[in-house]
C-alpha positions in Angstrom: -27.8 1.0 -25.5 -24.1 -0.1 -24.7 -21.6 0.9 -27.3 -19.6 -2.0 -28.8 -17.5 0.3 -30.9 -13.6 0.0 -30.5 -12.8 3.4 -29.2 -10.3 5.8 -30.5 -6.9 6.1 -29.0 -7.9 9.7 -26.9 -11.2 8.0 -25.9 -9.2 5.1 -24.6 -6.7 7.6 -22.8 -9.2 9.4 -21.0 -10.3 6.0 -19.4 -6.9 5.7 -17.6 -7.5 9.4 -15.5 -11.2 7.7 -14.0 -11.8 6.7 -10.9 -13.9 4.0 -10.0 -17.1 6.2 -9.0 -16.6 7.7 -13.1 -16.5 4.2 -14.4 -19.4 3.7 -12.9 -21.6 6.0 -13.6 -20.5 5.3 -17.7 -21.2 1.6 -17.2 -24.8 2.2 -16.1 -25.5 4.6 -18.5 -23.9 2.7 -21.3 -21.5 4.9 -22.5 -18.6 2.3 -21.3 -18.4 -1.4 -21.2 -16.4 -3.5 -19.3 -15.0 -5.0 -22.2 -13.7 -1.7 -23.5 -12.5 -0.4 -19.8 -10.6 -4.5 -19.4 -8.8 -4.2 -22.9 -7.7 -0.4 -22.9 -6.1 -1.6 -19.3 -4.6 -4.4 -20.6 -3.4 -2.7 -23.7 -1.5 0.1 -21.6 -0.3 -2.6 -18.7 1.4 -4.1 -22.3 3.1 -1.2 -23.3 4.5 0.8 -19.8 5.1 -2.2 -18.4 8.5 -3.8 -19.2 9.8 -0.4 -18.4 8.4 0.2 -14.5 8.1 -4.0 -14.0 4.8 -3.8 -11.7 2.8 -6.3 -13.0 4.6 -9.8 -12.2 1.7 -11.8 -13.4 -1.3 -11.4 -15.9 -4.4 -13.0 -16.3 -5.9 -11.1 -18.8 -7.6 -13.8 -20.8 -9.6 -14.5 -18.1 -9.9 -10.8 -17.3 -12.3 -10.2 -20.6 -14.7 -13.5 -20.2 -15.3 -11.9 -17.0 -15.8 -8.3 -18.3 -18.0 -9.6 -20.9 -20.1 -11.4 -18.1 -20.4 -8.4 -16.4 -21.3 -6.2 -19.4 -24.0 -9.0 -19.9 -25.5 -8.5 -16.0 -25.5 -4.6 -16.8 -27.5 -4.6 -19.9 -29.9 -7.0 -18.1 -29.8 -5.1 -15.1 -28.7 -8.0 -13.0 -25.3 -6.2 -11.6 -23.9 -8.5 -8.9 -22.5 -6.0 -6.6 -20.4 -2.6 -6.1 -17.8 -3.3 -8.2 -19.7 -4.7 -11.3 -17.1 -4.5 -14.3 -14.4 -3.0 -12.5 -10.7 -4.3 -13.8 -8.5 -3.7 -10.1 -4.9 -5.1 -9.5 -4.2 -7.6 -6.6 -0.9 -7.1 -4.3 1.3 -10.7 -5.7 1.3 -11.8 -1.8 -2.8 -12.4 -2.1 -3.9 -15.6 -3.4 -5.9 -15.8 -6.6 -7.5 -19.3 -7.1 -5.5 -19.7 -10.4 -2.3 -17.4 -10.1 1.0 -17.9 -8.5 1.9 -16.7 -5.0 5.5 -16.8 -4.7 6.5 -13.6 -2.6 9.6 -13.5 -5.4 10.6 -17.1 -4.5 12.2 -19.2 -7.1 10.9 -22.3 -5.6 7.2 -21.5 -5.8 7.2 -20.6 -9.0 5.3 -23.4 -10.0 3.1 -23.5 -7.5 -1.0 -21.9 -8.3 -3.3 -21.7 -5.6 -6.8 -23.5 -5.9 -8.4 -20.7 -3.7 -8.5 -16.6 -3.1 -7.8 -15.1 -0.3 -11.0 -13.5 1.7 -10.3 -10.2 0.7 -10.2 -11.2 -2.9 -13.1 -13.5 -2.5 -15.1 -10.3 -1.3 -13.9 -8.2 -4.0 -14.6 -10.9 -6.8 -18.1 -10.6 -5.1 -19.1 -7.7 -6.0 -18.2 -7.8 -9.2 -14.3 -6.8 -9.4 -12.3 -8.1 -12.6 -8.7 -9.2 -11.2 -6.3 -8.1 -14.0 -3.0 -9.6 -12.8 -0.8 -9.4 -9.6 1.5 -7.2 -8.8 5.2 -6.7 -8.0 6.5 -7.7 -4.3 10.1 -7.5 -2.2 10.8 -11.1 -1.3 8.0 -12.1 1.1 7.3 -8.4 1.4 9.9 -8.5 3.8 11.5 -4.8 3.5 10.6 -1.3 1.8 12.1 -1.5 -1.3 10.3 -3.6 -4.3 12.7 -6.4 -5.9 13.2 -10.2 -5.5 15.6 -12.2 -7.1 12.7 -13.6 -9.3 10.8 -10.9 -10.7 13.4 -8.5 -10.7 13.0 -4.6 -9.4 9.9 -2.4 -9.8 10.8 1.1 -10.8 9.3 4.4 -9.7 7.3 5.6 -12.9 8.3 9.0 -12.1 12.2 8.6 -12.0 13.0 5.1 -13.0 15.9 5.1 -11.1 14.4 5.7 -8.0 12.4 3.4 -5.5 9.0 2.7 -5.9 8.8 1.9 -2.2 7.3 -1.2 -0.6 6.5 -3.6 0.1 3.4 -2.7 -2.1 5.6 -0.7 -5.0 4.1 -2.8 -7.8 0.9 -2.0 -6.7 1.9 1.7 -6.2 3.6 2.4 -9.5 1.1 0.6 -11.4 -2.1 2.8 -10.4 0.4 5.5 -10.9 0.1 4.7 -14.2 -3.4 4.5 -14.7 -2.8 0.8 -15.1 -6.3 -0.6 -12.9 -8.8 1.0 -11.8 -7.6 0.7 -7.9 -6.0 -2.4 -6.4 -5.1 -3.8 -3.2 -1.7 -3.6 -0.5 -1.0 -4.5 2.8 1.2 -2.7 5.6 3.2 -4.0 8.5 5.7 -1.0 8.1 4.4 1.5 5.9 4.2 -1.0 3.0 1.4 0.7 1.6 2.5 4.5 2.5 5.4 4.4 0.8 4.8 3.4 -2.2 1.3 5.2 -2.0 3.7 8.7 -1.4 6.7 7.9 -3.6 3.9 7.4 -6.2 1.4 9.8 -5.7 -1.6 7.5 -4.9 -4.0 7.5 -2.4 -3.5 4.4 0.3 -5.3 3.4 3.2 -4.0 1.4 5.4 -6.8 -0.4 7.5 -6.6 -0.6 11.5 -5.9 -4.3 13.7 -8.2 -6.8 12.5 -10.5 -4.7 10.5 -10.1 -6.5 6.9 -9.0 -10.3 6.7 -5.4 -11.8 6.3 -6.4 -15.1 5.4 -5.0 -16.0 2.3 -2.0 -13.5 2.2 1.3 -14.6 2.0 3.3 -15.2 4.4 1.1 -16.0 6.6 1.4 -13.4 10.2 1.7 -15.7 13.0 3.1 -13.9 16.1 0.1 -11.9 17.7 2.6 -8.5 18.3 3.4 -8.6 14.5 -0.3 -9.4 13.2 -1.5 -6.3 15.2 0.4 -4.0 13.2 -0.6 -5.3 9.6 -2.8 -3.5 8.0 -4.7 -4.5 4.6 -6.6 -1.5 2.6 -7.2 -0.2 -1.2 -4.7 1.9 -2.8 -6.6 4.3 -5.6 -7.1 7.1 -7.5 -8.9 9.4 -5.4 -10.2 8.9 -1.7 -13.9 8.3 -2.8 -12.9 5.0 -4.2 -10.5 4.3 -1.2 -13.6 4.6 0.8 -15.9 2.4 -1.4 -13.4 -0.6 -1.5 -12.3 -0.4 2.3 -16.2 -0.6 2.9 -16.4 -3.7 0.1 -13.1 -5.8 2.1 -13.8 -4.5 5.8 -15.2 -7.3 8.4 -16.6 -4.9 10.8 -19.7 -2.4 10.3 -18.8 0.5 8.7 -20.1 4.0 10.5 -20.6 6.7 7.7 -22.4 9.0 10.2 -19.1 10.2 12.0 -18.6 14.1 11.1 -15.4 15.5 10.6 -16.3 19.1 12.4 -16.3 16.9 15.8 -12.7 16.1 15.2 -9.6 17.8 16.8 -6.6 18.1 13.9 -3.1 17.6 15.9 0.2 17.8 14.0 3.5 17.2 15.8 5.9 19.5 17.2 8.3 21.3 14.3 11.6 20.6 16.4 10.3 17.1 16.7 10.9 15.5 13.5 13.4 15.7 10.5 12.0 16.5 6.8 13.6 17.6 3.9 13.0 21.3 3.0 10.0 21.0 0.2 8.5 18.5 2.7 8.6 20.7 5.5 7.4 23.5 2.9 4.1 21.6 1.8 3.4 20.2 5.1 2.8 23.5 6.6 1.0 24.9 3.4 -1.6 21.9 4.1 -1.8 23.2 7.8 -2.4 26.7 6.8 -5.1 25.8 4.8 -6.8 23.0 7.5 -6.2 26.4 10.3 -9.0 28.3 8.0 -11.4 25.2 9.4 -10.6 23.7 11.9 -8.0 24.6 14.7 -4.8 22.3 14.1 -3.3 21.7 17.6 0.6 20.9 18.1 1.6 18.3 20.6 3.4 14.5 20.6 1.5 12.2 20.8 1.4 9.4 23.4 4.4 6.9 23.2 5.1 8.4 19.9 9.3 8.8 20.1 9.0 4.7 21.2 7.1 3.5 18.4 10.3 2.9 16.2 11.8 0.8 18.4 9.1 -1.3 19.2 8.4 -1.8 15.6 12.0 -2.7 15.2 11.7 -4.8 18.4 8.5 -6.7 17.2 9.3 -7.4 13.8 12.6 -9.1 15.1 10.6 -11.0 17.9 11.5 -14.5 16.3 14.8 -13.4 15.0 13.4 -13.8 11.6 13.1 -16.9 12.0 9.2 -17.4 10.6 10.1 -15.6 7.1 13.0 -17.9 7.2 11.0 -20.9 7.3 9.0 -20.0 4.7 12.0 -18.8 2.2 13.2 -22.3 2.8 16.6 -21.7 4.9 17.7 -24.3 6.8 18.9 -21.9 9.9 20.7 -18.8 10.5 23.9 -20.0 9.1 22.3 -20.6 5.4 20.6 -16.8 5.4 24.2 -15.6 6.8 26.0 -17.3 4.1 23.3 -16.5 0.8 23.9 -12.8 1.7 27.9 -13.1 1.2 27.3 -15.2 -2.2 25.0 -13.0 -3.1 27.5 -10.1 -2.7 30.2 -11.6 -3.9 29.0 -13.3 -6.8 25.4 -12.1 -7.4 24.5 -15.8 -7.7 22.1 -16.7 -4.6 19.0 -17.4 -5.1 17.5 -14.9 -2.4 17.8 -11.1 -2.7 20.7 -9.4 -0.4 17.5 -7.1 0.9 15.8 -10.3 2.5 18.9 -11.7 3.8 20.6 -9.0 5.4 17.5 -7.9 6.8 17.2 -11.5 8.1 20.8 -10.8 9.7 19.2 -7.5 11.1 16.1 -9.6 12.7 18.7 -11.6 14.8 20.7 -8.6 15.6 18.0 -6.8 16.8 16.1 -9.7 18.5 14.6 -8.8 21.7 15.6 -10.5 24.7 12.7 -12.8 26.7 12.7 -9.9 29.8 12.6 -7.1 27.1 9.6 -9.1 25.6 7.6 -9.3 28.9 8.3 -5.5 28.8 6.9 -5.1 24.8 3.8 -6.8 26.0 3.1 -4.6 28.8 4.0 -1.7 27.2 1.4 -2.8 24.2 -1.4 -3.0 26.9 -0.8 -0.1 28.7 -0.2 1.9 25.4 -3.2 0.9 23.6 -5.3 2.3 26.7 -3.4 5.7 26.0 -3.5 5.8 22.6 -7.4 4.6 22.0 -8.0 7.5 24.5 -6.0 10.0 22.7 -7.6 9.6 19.1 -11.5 9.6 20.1 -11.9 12.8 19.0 -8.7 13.3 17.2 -6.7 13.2 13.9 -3.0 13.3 13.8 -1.9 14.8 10.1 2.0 13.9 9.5 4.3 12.9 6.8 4.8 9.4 5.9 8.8 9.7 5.3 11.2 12.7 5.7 11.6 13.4 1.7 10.4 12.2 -1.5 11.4 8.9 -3.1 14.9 8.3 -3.0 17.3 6.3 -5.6 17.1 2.9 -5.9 19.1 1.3 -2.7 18.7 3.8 -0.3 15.7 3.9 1.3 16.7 0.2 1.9 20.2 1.8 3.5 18.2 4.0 5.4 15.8 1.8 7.4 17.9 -1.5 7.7 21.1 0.5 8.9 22.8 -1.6 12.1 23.6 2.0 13.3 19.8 2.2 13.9 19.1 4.8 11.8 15.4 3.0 11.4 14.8 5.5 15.0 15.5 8.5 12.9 13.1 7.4 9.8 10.7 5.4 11.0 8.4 6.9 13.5 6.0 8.6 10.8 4.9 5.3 9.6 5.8 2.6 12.6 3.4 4.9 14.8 0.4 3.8 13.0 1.7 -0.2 12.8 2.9 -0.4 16.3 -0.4 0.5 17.9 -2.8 -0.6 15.1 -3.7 2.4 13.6 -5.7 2.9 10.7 -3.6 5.5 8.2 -5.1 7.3 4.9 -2.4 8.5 2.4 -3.0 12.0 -0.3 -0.8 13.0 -2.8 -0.6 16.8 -2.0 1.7 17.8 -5.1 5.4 17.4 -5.7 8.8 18.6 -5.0 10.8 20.6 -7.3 11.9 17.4 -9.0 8.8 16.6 -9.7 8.6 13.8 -7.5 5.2 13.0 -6.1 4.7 13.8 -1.9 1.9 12.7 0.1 0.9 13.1 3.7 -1.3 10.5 6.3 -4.1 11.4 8.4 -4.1 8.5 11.5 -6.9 7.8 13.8 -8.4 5.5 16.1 -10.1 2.3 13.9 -13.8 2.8 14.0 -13.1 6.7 12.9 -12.6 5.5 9.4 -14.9 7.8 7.7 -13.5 11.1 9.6 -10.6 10.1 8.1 -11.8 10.0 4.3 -13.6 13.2 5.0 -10.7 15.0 6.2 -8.4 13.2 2.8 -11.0 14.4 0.4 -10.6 18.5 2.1 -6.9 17.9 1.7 -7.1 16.0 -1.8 -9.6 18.7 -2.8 -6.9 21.6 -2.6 -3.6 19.7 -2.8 -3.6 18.3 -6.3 -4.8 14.6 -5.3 -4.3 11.7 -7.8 -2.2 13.1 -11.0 -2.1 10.1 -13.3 2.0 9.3 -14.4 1.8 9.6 -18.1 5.8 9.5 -18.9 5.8 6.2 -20.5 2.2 6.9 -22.3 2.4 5.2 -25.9 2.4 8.4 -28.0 -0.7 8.9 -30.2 
């Protein structure tokens, strides 16, 4: 018999530590409804909120009709799908039939789309309750999470550093406890970072295994729609799994075994990390050594993967997330930036527009994009080759989140600094990649640190197997409960 009680406050606490697989398991044993699960979310998302600034937009009215629905299928025994009752979080660049999609333009905000995306569409399907949307850079166009019309998301575990992005709503928000999972997408680490600065699990999915149709904007040139990657982020690797299997377009194999995989790690003198990065890197590799022998080596076209990242997201110039920002050419984005730092009164984030500026500065010439191509084809022979049998376990950034402003100062540096910080995560973009994210504890700051586990797409489950050994030993998901309303 479902309980309709209200619960008490604890009761309601312990709901924001469960993972999806736990709410389950309470739902069809009626200790749990979807009512209860969709209103202690909502009343915590009330609370931490206007403190972090993840959640842009809310539809939480609609939220409990549907919970109620689904509480009515589950006492009849009539669950639609997987994700019967679950209350999730959706990236803001998604489209919700209903909801805004305005990548942090002021011009859009009026603007509600009459249709969800495919990946929400498949979610909705099985049963997921959207609770809102989630905080985006302008048209998740750099690493750092703030638009001129939403404002900055915060990093739940030192507000006044970067909750990474472009998927740091989405990040600090299940850091919180503030959905049971939700959804990001990556075209340069956009769910890594926030998935490490924030201590969540992230899985970035490989070329063209889960739909883009209906994200925002759109990913036109073929280079740069290789590398974008759309996957769950969550509180432990089990639901990662679960989801990616609900939004993936391709059939899954669950009967891959992660004893047939090789475990490569690169070269110590080949990368920089900060010491307690360095530190906890090599305590997960002692620990993988007892199982499995972790190999050291580079692996193929490695050291060029920054560059071409660099190289193919400036293909255009910037021109396409131009367009859609609504500048009228090069001279407009040029002369919003100096307003902006002058005056603070443009209408477009300085992060957008200089990186706009960057785009054209680092614009590859035709000849050099004959080259990219052929380098792409020849590389992808190389590197599908390489990971058949193989894992490649590596950091996703060389320390743990840093203050607001400069991861942005790091990557989008026209000294090129992006060559010195980029490779962990472009590696996996560049060649298409899929890339699974675990927290594996924190620095002495207390600052969340996670590492990524890459192989070839199609080795999808090797890779949850291997993130639930490390998640296992290395801490996992710890739920951020700083800004917990006190009991």
């Amino acid at each position: 018999m479902i309980q309709s009680e209200s619960r008490q406050p604890r009761e309601q606490l312990a709901i924001l530590y469960m993972d999806i697989t736990e709410m389950l398991k309470e739902l069809s044993e009626g200790n749990l409804t979807s009512v209860e699960l969709t209103k202690t979310y909502i009343e915590h998302l009330k609370y931490v909120n206007p403190t972090v600034n993840c959640l842009v937009e809310d539809r939480f009215h609609e939220a409990l009709k549907e919970a109620e629905e689904a509480d009515r299928l589950i006492q009849n025994g009539e669950t639609r799908g997987k994700l019967t009752g679950i209350p999730i979080s959706m990236k803001e660049s998604f489209h919700v039939k209903g909801m805004k999609t305005t990548g942090g333009l002021g011009h859009r905000v009026n603007m509600k789309e009459n249709q969800d995306a495919q990946v929400v569409e498949r979610l909705r399907r099985e049963g997921a309750v959207i609770l809102g949307k989630t905080n985006t850079p302008t048209l998740c166009f750099c690493q750092e999470t703030d638009n001129k019309l939403y404002g900055r998301t915060n990093n739940p575990w030192d507000l006044n550093r970067t909750a990474g992005g472009s998927s740091g709503g989405e990040g600090a928000l299940i850091a919180l406890g503030g959905a049971a999972a939700g959804i990001g997408s990556d075209i340069g680490g956009s769910i890594r970072f926030p998935s490490h600065f924030n201590g969540v699990i992230g899985f970035k999915s490989g070329n063209g295994r889960v739909s883009d149709v209906g994200s925002f904007p759109e990913v036109i040139h073929p280079l740069q729609k290789r590398m974008l990657g759309i996957g769950p982020i969550a509180k432990s690797v089990k639901d990662a799994r679960l989801i990616y299997q609900v939004i993936a377009n391709h059939k899954y194999d669950s009967k891959l075994k992660i004893n047939d995989f090789v475990i490569q790690k690169l070269p110590k003198d080949s990368y920089l990390l900060s010491e307690s990065m360095e530190q906890k890197l090599q305590e997960v590799i002692d620990h993988l050594n007892k199982r499995f022998q972790v190999g050291s080596e580079i692996p193929p076209l490695f050291d060029e993967s920054a560059l071409l990242w660099q190289e193919i997201m400036s293909i255009d110039g910037g021109k396409s997330t131009a367009d859609a920002a609504g500048f009228s050419g090069p001279r407009a984005v040029v002369g919003s930036y100096l307003k902006e730092k002058l005056t603070g009164g443009s209408d477009y984030h300085s992060f957008l527009t200089w990186a706009l500026i960057g785009a054209r500065l680092f614009q590859p010439r035709s000849s050099r994009v004959k080259e990219i191509h052929r380098l792409i084809e020849e590389g992808d022979r190389k590197v599908t080759d390489y990971f058949k049998g193989r894992i490649l376990i590596l950091p996703v950034y060389h320390r743990t989140a840093p203050l607001h402003g400069e991861l942005y100062s790091e990557i989008f540096s026209i000294k090129k600094t992006f060559e010195k910080y980029m490779p962990f995560v472009a590696y996996a973009n560049v060649w298409g990649l899929p890339a699974l994210t675990v927290p594996v504890g924190k620095d002495n700051e207390g600052l969340p640190m996670g590492l990524q586990l890459i192989s070839n797409s199609g080795n999808e489950e090797a890779l949850f197997q291997l993130g639930e050994i490390v998640e296992r030993e290395f801490s996992g998901f710890e739920r951020c409960t700083i800004h917990d309303k006190e009991l």
